[in-house]
C-alpha positions as CSV (number, residue, x, y, z in Angstrom):
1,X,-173.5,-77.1,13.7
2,X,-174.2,-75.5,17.1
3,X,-172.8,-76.8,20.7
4,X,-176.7,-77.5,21.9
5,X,-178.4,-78.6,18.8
6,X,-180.2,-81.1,20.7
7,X,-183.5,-79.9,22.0
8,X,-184.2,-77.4,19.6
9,X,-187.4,-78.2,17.3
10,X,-187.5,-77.0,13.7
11,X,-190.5,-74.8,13.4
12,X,-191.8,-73.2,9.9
13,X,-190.8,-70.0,10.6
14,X,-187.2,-71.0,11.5
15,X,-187.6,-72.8,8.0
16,X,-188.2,-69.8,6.3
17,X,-185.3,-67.7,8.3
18,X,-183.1,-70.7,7.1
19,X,-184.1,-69.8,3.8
20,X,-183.8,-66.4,3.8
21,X,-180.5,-66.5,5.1
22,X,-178.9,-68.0,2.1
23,X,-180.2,-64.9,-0.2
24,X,-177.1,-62.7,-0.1
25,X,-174.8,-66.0,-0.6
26,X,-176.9,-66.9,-3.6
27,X,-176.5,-63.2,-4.7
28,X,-173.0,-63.4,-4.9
29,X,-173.0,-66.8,-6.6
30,X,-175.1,-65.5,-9.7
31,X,-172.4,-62.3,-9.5
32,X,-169.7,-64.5,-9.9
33,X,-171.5,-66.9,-12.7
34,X,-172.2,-63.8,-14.9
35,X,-168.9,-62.5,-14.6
36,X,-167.5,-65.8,-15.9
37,X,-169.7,-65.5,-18.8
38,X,-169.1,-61.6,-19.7
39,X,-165.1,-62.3,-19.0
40,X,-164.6,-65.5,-20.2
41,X,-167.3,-65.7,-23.3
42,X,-168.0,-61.9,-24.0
43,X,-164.3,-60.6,-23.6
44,X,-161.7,-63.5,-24.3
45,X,-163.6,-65.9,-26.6
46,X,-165.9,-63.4,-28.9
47,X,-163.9,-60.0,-28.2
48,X,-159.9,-61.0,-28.7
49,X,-158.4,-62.2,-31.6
50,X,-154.9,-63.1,-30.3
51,X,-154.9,-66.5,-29.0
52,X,-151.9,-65.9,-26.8
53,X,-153.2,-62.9,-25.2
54,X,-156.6,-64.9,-25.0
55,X,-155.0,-68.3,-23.0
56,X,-153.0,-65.9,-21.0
57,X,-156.0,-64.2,-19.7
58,X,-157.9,-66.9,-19.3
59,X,-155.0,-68.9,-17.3
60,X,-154.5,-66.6,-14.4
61,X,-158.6,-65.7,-14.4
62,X,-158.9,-69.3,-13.8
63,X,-156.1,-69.9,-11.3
64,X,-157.9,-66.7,-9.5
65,X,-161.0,-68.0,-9.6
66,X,-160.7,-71.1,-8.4
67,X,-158.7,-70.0,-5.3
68,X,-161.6,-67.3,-5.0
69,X,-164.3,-70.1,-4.6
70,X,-162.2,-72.4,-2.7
71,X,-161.7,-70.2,0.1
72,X,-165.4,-69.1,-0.4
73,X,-167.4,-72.3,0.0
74,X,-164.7,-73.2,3.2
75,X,-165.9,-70.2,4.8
76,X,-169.5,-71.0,4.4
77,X,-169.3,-75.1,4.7
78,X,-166.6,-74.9,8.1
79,X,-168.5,-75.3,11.0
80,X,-168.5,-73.2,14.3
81,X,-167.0,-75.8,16.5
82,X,-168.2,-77.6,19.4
83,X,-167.8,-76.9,23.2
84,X,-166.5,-80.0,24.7
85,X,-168.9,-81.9,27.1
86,X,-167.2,-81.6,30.3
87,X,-167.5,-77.6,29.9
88,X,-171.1,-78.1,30.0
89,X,-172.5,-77.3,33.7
90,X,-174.8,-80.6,35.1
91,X,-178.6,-79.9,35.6
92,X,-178.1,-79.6,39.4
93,X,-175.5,-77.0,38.9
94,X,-177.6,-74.9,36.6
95,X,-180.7,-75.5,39.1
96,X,-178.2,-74.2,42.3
97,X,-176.8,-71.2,39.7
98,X,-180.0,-70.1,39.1
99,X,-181.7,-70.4,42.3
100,X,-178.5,-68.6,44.3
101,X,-179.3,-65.9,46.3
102,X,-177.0,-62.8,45.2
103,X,-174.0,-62.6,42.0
104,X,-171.4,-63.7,44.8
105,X,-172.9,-67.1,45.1
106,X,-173.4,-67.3,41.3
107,X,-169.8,-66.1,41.0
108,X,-168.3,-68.9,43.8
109,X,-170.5,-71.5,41.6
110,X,-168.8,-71.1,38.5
111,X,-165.4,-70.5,39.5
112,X,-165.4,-73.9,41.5
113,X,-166.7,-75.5,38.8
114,X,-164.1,-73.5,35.7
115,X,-161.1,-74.3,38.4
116,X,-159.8,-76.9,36.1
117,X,-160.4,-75.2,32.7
118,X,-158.9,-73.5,31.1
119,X,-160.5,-70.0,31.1
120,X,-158.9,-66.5,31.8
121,X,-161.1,-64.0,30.5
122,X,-163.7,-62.5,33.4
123,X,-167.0,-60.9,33.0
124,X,-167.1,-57.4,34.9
125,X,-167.6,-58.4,38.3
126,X,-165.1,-60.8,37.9
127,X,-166.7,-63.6,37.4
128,X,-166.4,-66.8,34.7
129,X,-168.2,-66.3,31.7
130,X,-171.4,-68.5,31.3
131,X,-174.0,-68.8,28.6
132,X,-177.2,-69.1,30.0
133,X,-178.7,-70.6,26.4
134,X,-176.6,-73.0,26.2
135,X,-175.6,-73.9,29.8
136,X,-171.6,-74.1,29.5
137,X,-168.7,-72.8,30.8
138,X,-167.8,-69.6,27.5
139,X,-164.1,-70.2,26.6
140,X,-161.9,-67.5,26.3
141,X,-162.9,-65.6,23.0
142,X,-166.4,-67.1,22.1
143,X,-169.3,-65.5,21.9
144,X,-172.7,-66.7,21.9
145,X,-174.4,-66.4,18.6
146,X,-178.1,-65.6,18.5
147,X,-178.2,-66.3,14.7
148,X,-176.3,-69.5,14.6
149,X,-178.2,-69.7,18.3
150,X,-174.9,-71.4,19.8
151,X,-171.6,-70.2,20.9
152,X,-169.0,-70.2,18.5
153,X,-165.1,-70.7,19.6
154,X,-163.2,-67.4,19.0
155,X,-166.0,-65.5,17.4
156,X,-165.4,-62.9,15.0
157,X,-169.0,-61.6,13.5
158,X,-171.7,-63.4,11.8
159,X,-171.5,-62.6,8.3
160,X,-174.3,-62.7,6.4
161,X,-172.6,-62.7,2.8
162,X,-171.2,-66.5,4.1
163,X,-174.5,-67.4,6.1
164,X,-171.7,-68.1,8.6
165,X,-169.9,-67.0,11.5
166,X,-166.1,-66.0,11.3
167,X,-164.4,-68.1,13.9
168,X,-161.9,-70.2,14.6
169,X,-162.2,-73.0,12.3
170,X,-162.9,-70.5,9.0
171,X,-161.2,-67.2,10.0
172,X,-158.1,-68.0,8.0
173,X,-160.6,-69.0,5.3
174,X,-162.3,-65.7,5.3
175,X,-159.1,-63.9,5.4
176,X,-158.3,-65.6,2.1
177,X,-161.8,-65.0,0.6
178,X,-161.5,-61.2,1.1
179,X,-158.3,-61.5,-0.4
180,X,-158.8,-63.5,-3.4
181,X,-162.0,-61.7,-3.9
182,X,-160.4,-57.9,-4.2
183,X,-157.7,-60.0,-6.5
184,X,-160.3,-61.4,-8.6
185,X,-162.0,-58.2,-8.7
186,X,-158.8,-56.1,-9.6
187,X,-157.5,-58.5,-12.4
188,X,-161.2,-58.2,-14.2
189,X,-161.3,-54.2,-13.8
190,X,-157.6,-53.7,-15.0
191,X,-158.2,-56.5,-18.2
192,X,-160.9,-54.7,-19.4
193,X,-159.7,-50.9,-18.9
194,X,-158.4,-50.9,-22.4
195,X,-161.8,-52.3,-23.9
196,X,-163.6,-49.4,-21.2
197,X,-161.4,-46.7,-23.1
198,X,-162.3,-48.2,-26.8
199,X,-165.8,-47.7,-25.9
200,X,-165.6,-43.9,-25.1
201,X,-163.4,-43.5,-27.7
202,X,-166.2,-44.9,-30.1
203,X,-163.5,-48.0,-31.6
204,X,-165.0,-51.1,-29.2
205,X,-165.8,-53.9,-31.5
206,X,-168.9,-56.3,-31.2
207,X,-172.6,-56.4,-30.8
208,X,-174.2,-53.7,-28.2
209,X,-174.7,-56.6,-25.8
210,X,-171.7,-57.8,-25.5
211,X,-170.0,-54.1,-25.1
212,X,-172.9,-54.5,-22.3
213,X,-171.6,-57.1,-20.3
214,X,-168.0,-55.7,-20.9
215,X,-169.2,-52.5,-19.7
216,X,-171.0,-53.6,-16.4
217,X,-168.5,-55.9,-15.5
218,X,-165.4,-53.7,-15.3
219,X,-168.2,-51.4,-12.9
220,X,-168.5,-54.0,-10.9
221,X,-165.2,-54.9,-10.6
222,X,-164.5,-51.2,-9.2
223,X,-167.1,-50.8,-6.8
224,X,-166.5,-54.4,-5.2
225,X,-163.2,-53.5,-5.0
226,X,-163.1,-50.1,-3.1
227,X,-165.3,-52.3,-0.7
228,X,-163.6,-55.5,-0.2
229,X,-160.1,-53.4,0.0
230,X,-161.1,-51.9,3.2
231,X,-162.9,-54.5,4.7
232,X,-159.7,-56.9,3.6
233,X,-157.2,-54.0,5.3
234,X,-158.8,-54.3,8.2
235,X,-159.0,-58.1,9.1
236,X,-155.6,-57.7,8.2
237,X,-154.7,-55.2,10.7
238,X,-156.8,-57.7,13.0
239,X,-154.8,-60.7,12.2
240,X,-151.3,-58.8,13.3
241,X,-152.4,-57.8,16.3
242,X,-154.4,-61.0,17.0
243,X,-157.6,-59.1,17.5
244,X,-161.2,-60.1,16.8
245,X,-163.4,-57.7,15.6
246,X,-165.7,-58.2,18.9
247,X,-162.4,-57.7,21.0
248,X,-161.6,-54.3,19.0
249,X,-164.5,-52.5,19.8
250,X,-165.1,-54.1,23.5
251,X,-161.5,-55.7,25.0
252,X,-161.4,-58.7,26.9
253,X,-161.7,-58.8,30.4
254,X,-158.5,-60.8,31.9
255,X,-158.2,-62.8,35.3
256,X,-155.2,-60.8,36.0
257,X,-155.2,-57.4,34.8
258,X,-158.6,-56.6,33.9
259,X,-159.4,-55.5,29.9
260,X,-156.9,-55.4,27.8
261,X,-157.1,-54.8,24.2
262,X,-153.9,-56.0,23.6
263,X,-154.3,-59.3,26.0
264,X,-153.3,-61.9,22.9
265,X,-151.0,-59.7,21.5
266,X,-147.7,-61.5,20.8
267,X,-145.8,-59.8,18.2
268,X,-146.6,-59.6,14.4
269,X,-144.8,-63.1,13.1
270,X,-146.6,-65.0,15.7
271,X,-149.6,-63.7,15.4
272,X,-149.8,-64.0,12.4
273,X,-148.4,-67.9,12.7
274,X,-151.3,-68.3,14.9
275,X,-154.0,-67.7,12.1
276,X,-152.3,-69.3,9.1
277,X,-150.1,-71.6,10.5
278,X,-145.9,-72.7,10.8
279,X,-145.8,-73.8,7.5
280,X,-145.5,-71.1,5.0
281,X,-146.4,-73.3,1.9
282,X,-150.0,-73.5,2.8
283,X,-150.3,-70.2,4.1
284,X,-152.1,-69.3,1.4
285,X,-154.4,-72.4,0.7
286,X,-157.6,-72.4,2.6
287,X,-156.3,-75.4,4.3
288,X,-156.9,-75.1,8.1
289,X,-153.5,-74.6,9.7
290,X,-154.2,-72.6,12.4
291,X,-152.4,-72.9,15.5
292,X,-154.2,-74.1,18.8
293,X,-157.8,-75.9,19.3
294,X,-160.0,-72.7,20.1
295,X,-160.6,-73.5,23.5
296,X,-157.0,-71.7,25.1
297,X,-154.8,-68.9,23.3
298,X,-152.0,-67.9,24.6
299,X,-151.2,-64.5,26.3
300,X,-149.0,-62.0,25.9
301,X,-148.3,-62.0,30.1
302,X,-147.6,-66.0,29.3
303,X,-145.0,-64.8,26.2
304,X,-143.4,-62.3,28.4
305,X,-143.0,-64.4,31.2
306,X,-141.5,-67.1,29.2
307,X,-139.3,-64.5,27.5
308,X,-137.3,-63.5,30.9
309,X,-137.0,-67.4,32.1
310,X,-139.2,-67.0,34.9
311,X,-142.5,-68.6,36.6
312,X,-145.6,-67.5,37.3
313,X,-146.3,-67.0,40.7
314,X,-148.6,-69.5,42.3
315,X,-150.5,-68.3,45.5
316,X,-151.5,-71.4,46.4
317,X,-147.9,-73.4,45.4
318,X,-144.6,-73.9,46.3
319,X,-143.1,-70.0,47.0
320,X,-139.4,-71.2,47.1
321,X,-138.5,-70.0,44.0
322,X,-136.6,-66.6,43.4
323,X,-139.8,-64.1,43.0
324,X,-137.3,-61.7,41.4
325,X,-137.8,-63.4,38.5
326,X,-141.4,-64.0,38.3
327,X,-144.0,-62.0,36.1
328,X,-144.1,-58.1,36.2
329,X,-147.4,-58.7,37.9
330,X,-146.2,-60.2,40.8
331,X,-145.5,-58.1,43.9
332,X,-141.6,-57.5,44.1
333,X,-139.2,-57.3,46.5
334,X,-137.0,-53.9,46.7
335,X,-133.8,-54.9,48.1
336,X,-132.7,-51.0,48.5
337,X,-135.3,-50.6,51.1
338,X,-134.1,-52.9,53.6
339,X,-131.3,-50.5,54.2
340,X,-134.1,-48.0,55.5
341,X,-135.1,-47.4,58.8
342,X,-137.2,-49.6,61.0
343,X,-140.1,-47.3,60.8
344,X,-140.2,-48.0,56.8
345,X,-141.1,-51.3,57.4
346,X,-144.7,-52.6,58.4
347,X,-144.4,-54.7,61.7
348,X,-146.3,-57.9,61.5
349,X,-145.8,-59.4,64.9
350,X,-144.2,-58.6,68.2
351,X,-143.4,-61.1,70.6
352,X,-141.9,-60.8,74.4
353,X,-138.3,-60.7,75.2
354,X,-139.3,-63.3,78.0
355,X,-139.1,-66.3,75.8
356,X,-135.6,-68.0,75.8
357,X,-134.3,-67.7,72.5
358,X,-130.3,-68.8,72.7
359,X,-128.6,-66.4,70.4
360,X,-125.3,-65.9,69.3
361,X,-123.1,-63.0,67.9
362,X,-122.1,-63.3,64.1
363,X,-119.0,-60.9,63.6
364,X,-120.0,-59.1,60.3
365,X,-118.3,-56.1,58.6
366,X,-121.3,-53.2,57.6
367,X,-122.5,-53.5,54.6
368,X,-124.3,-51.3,52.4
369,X,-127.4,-53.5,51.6
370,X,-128.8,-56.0,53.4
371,X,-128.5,-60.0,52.2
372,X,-131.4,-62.3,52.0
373,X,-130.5,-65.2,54.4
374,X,-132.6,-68.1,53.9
375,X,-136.1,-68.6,56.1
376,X,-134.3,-71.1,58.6
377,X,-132.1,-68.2,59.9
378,X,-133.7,-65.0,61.9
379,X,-131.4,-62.0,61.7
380,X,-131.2,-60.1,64.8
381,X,-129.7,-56.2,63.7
382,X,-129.2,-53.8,67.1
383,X,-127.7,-50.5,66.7
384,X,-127.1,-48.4,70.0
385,X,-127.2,-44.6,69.6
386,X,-127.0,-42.6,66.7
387,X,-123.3,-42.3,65.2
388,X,-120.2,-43.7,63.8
389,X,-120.5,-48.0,64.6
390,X,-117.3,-49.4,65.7
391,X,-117.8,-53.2,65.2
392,X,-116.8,-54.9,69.1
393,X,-115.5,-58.0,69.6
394,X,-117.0,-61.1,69.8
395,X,-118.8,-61.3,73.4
396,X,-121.4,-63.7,75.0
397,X,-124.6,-63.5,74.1
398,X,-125.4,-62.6,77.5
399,X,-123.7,-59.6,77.3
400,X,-125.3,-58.4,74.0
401,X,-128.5,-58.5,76.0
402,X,-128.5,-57.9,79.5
403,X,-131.3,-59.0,81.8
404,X,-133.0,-60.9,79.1
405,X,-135.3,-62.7,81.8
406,X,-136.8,-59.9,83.4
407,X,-137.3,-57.3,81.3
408,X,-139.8,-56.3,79.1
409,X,-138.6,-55.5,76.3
410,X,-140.5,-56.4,73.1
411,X,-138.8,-57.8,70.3
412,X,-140.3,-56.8,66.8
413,X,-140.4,-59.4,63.9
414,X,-140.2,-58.0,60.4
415,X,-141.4,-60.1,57.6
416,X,-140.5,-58.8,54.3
417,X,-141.3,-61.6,51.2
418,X,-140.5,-64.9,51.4
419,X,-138.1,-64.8,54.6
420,X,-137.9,-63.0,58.0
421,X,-136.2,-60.5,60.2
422,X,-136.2,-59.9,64.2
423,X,-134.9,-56.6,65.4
424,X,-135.3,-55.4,69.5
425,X,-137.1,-52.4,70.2
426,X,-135.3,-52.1,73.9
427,X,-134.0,-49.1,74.6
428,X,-130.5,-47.7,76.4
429,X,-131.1,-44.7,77.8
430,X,-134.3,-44.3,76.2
431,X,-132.8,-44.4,72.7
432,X,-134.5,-46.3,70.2
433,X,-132.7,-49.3,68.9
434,X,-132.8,-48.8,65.1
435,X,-132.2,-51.5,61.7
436,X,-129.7,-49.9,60.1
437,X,-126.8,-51.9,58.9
438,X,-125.1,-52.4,62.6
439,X,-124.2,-56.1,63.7
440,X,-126.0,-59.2,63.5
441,X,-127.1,-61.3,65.7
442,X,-128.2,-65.1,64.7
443,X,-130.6,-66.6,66.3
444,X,-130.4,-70.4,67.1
445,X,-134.2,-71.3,67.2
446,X,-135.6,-70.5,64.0
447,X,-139.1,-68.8,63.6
């Protein structure tokens, strides 16, 4: 049932733990088989004398129950899933993991090995998530489970009333068990009320064993009820906001963005959706309709991105598209501060005035933010002193810059995103030469 069965010997006292484990199941099997008897025998058979009233009750206890142990025995019976082969780690990978010097090794091990999975969630130091029991690669949302001994795909808990763990495969199973269960449990305590209230009022008929059975049973309806109404309400909360109960009370450690509780969060419907399926007529027959294969979920950083039309910003891809639309991760560019000053700007490189660069004088009128030109052009902006601009006419380049040959003036480069700007730092008069909306000058040669 496990993703590393082989290997593992059965001894006795595992035997006996296997045993032991199906206790509470059998416990609630011999609940349910003497509840049929005191409702179906004891109050419907022996304790009504309408036959209508009799097949009615007996018609929806039966439809109730049966959907009751259907979901039941796929919750116990589903298995936990198996981790693929190829995210298994080779022996000589496990021997270089473990014999690595410090956590950064470990950590450069078993991201070059998880860079074609696909895994987002991170351990603290950043690091992919390995099971050392069982020598793979952890998808996102499983667990290792030390009483299934394996890791289990989108782990929930283990439950011991199932001998099982919630996961993938079952959770919509176990969703429906709680719910047919506290439906099951309701319809028994609310038919026998009236024969609860005709014993205290002294006017129940039959023998004192059967006003036993009918007695206990509408007890035990109650009390499972006020239990399995909780613990239902709260895998339902779970299931809208696409929560596991391990990922409520310790969130998920992302790639990008570090632990986030809502990480898988995306919206109610499709969360929803993701659990029980697209097809509403079998959302509520355990039937396995869940969405996905429990190895990848999507995100809700995937959903938004999706949402505004963009892409996801790949450091190590092609950067030519628009990064204004990217993710809201992604480092943006502010237009409005180009228009600032020079000394806003972080200066990446500075190169000497003496190389020959033929340039050429653009005629533009000022504008009040500056355009993005593509990365083939360099923009050249010179502003004199301090003061109203007055655009000139169109004059040699030669003119623009005097002396280009011998002097020493520097000429900073500006690099802001994707493309690149060139302004001169020479000075007239020892005034600084500042960016600031003057002419442009365009450069033939591009950087």
């Amino acid at each position: 049932m496990g993703n590393d069965d082989h290997g593992r010997r059965k001894t006795p006292c595992s035997c006996c733990m296997s045993v032991f484990k199906w206790i509470p199941v059998l416990f609630i099997t011999a609940v349910i088989g003497w509840s049929y008897y005191a409702y179906v025998v004891q109050l419907c058979i022996l304790g009504m004398e309408n036959r209508v009233t009799m097949a009615v009750f007996l018609l929806f206890y039966h439809l109730t129950l049966v959907l009751f142990l259907w979901s039941y025995w796929q919750t116990i019976f589903t298995s936990v899933g198996r981790v693929p082969d190829h995210w298994r780690l080779p022996e000589s990978e496990v021997e270089r993991l473990f014999r690595a010097e410090n956590q950064e090794a470990q950590k450069r091990i078993l991201n070059n090995f998880a860079r074609n999975l696909p895994v987002t969630n991170r351990t603290m130091n950043g690091a992919v998530r390995f099971c050392e029991k069982c020598k793979i690669i952890k998808p996102d949302r499983s667990h290792h489970c030390s009483v299934c001994n394996c890791c289990v795909l989108k782990m929930d808990h283990h439950c011991p009333w199932v001998n099982n763990c919630v996961n993938f495969y079952n959770y919509k199973y176990f969703v429906l068990f709680l719910g047919y269960a506290l439906i099951y449990c309701l319809y028994v305590a609310f038919t026998t009320l009236n024969d609860f209230i005709q014993f205290w009022k002294g006017q129940l008929n039959g023998t004192g064993m059967g006003r036993f059975h009918i007695l206990f049973l509408f007890f035990i309806g109650i009390m499972f009820a006020i239990s399995l109404v909780s613990l239902f309400g709260y895998h339902i909360y779970l299931v809208f906001m696409n929560r596991t109960t391990l990922e409520a009370f310790r969130a998920p450690i992302f790639r990008v963005g570090g632990p986030d509780k809502n990480g898988y969060n995306l919206g109610r419907y499709a969360n929803f959706c993701e659990v029980f399926g697209d097809n509403w007529q079998y959302w509520f027959l355990p039937i396995f309709t869940s969405r996905g294969d429990g190895l990848e979920f999507p995100t809700a950083t995937e959903q938004l991105g999706n949402n505004r039309g963009g892409y996801r910003y790949d450091a190590m891809g092609d950067t030519t598209t628009n990064r204004l639309d990217g993710q809201p991760t992604d480092k943006l560019i502010d237009e409005t501060s180009l228009n600032t000053h020079l000394n806003n700007h972080q200066t990446h490189q500075v190169r000497d005035n003496n190389q020959a660069i033929e340039q050429q004088i653009v005629p533009q009128q000022q504008r009040n933010h500056l355009e993005i030109t593509p990365p083939s052009q360099v923009i050249v902006n010179v502003e004199a002193q301090p003061g109203p601009i007055s655009l000139p006419p169109p004059v040699p380049a030669a003119a623009a810059f005097p002396d280009t040959n011998n002097s020493n003036t520097p000429v900073v480069i500006n690099i802001i995103g994707d493309h690149g700007s060139i302004t001169t730092a020479a000075t007239a008069d020892k005034g600084v030469c500042e960016l600031n909306g003057g002419p442009h000058l365009v450069a033939n040669k591009a950087i």
